[in-house]
C-alpha positions, 0 to 999 in steps of 0.5 A, spaced: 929 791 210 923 793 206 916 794 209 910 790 207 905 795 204 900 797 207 893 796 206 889 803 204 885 805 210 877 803 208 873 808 206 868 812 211 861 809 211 856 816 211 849 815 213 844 821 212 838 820 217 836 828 217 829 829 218 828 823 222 828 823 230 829 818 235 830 812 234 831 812 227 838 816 226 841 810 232 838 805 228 841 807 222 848 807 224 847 800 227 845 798 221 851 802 217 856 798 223 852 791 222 855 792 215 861 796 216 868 792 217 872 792 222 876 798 224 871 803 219 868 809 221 861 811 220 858 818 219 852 820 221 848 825 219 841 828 223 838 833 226 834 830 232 838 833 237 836 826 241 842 824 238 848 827 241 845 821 247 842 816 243 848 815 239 854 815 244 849 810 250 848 805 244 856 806 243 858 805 249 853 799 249 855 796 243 863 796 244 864 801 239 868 807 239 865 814 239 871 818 235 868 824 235 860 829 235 860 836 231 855 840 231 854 842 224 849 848 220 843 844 222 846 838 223 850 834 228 856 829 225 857 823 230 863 820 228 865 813 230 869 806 228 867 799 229 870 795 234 874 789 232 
């Protein structure tokens, strides 16, 4: 039986918000997920270190998944995937 095919995964969405401290790195990833599809990951990049709280807090508030924080050279990658 053959399968269906599949749907090529959505791109990631990447949003660069170094140089800005807190709120603007959160309000930018809310801004990059109220555009993303469901399912999407959004990256996001900063430097304020404030984000490793602000961004996983608004997460969870939202009902959004947190997929993964890295800390970069001088920077900090907060993965996440919209809800569905």
């Amino acid at each position: 039986m053959p399968t269906a095919p599949q749907t090529p995964p959505l791109p990631e969405i990447a949003v660069d918000a170094r140089g800005h401290r807190c709120p603007v790195p959160t309000l930018r990833l809310r801004r990059a997920l109220e555009l993303a599809q469901p399912g999407q990951v959004v990256a996001l990049t900063a430097d304020d270190p404030l984000v490793r709280i602000d961004a996983p807090h608004f997460l969870t508030s939202e009902g959004h998944e947190l997929v993964e924080i890295v800390d970069l050279p001088k920077a900090i990658l907060v993965r996440c995937r919209k809800r569905h």
